[in-house]
C-alpha atoms as an extended CHARMM CRD file, in Angstrom:
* protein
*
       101  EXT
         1         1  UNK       CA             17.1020000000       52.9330000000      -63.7330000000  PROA      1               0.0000000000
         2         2  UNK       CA             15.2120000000       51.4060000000      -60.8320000000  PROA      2               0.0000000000
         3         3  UNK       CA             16.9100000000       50.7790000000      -57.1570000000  PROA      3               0.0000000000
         4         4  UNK       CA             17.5140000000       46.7950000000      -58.3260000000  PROA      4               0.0000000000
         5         5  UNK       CA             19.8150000000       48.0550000000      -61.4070000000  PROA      5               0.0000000000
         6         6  UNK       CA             21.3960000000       50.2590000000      -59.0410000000  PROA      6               0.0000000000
         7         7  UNK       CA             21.8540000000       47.6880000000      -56.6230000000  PROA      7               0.0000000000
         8         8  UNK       CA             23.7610000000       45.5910000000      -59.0390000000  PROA      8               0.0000000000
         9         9  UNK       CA             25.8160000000       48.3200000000      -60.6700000000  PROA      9               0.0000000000
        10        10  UNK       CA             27.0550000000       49.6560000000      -56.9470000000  PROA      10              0.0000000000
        11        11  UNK       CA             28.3220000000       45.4250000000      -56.2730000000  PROA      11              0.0000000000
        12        12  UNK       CA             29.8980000000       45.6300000000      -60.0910000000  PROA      12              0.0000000000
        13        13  UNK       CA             27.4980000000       43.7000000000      -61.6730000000  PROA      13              0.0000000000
        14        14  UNK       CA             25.2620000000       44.3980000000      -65.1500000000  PROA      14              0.0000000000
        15        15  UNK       CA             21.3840000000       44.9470000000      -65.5410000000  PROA      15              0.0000000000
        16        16  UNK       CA             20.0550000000       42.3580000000      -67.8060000000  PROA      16              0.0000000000
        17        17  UNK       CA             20.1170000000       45.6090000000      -70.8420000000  PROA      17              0.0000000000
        18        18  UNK       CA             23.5710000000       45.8710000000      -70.1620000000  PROA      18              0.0000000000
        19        19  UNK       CA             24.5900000000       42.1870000000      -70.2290000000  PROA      19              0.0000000000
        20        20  UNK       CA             22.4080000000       42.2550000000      -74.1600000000  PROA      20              0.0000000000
        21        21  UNK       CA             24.2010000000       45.2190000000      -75.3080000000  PROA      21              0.0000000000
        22        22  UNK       CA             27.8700000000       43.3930000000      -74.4730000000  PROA      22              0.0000000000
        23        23  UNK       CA             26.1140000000       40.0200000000      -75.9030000000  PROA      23              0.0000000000
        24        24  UNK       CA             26.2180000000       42.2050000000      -78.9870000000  PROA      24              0.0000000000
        25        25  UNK       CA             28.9430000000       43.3910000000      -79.3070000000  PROA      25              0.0000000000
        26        26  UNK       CA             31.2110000000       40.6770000000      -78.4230000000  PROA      26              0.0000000000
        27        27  UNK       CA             28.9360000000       38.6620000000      -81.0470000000  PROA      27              0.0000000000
        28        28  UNK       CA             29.7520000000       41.1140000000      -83.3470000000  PROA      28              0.0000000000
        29        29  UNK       CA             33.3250000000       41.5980000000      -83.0130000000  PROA      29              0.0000000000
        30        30  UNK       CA             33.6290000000       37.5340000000      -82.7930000000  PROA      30              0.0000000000
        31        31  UNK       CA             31.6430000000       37.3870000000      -85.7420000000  PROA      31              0.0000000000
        32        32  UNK       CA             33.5890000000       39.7210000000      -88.0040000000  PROA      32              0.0000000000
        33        33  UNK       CA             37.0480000000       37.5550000000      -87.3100000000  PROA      33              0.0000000000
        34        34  UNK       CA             35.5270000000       34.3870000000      -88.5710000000  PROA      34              0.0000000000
        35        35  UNK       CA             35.3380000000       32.9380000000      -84.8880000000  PROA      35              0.0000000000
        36        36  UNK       CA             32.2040000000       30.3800000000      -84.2450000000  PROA      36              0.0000000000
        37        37  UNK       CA             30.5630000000       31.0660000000      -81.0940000000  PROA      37              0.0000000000
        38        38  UNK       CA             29.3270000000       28.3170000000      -78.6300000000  PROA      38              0.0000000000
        39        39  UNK       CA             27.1810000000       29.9690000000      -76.0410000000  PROA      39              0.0000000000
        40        40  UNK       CA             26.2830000000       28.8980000000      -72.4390000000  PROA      40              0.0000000000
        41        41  UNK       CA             23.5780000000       29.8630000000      -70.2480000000  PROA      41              0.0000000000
        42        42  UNK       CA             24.6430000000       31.3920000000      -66.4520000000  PROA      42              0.0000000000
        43        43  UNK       CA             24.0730000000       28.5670000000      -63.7330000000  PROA      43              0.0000000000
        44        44  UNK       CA             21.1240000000       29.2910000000      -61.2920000000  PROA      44              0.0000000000
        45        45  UNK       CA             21.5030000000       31.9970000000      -58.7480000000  PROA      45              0.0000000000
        46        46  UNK       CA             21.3270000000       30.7650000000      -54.6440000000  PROA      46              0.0000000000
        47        47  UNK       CA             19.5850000000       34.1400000000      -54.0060000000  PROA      47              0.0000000000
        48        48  UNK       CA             20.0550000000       34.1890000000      -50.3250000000  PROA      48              0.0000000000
        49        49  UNK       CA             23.5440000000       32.1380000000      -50.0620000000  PROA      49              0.0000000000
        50        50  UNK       CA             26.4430000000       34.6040000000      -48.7100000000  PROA      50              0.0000000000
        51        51  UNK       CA             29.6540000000       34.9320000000      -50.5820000000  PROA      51              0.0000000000
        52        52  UNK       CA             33.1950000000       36.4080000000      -49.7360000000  PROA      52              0.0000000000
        53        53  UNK       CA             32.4560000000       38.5500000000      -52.7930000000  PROA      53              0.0000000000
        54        54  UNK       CA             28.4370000000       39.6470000000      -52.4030000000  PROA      54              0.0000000000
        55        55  UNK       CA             25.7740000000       40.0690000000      -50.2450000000  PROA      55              0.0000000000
        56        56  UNK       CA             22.7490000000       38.2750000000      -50.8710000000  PROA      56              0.0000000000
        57        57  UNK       CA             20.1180000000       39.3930000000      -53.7800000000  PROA      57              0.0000000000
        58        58  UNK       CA             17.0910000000       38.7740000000      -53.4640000000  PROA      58              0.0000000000
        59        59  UNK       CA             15.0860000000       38.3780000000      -56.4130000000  PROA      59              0.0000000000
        60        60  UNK       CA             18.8280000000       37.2260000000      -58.5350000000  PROA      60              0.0000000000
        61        61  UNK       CA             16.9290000000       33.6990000000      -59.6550000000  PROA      61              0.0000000000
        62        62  UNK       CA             14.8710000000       35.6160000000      -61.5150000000  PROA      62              0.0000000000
        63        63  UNK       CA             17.3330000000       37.8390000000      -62.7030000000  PROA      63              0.0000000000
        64        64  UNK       CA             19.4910000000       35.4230000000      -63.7460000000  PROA      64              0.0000000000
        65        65  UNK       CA             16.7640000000       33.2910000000      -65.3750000000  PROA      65              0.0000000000
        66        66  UNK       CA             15.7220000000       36.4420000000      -67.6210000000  PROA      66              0.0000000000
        67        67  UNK       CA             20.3090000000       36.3090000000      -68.7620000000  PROA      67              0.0000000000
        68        68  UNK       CA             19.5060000000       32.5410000000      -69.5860000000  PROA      68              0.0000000000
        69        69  UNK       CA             16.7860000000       32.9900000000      -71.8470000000  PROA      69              0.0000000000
        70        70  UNK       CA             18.2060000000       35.7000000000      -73.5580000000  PROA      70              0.0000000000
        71        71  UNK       CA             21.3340000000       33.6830000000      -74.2120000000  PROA      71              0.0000000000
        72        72  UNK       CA             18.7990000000       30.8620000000      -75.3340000000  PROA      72              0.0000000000
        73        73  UNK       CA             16.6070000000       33.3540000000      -78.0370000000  PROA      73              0.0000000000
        74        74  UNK       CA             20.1800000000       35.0340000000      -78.8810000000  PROA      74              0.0000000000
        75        75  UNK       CA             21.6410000000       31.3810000000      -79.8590000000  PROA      75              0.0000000000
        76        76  UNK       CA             18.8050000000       30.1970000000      -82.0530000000  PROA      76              0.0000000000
        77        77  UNK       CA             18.1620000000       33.8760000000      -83.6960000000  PROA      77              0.0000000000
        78        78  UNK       CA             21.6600000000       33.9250000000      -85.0390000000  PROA      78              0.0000000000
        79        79  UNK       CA             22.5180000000       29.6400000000      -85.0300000000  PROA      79              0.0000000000
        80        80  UNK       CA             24.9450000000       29.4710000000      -82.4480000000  PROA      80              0.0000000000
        81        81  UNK       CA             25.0850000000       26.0380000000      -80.6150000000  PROA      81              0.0000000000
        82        82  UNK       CA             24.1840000000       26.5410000000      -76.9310000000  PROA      82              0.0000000000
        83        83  UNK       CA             25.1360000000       24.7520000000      -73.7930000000  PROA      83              0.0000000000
        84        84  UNK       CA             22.0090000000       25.4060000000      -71.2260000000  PROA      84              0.0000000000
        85        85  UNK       CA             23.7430000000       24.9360000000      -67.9360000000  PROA      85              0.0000000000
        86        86  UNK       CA             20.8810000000       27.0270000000      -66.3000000000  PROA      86              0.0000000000
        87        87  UNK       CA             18.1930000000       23.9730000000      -67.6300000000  PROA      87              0.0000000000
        88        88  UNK       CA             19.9340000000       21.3200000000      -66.4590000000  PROA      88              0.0000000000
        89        89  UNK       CA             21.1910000000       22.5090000000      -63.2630000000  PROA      89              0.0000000000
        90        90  UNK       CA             17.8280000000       23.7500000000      -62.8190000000  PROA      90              0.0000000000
        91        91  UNK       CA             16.8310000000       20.5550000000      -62.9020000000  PROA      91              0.0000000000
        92        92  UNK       CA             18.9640000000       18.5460000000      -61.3600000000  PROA      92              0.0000000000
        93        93  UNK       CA             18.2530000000       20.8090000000      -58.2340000000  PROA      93              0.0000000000
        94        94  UNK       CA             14.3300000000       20.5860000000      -58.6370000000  PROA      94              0.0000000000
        95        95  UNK       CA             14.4910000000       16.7330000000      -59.1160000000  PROA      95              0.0000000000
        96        96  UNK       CA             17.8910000000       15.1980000000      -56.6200000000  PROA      96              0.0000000000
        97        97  UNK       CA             18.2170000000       18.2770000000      -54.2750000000  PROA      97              0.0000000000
        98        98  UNK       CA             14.6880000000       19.7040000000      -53.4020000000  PROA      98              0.0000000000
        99        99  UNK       CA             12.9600000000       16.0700000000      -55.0080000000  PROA      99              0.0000000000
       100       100  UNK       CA             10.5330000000       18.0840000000      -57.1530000000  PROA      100             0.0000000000
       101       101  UNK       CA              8.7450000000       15.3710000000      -59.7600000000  PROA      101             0.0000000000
């Protein structure tokens, strides 16, 4: 484990092997009682906005972006529909927030 795994796992939150493993299983189990799966991406991380909950993390965009493309690549290997709230929120931030063209 490196200190930014650790860093997650002390505020109760999953490296991104962790998060694939449960993607597994939960497919799995799903899977195996005939229930169809609709999968969503995570919405973008503020890295350096303050919560009640958690401290800031720096370098959670990233993180986060590396969840929402294995949710996309985990969708289309096994046919799931997919609603990609990470590329559309993405975005929308880029293009009426921070007016990136």
């Amino acid at each position: 484990k490196n200190e930014f795994d650790e860093d997650l796992e002390r505020q109760g939150r999953h490296s991104i092997e962790q998060y694939k493993k449960n993607m597994e299983c939960f497919y799995r189990l799903t899977s195996e009682r005939g229930i169809e799966l609709i999968l969503c991406t995570p919405a973008p991380y503020a890295e350096y906005q303050k919560t009640d909950e958690f401290p800031p993390l720096p370098g959670g965009y990233a993180l986060i972006g590396g969840y929402a493309d294995f949710v996309r690549s985990f969708a289309r290997e096994h046919g799931l529909a997919l609603c990609d709230y990470h590329k559309a929120m993405t975005r929308a931030m880029q293009t009426e927030i921070f007016q990136v063209k």
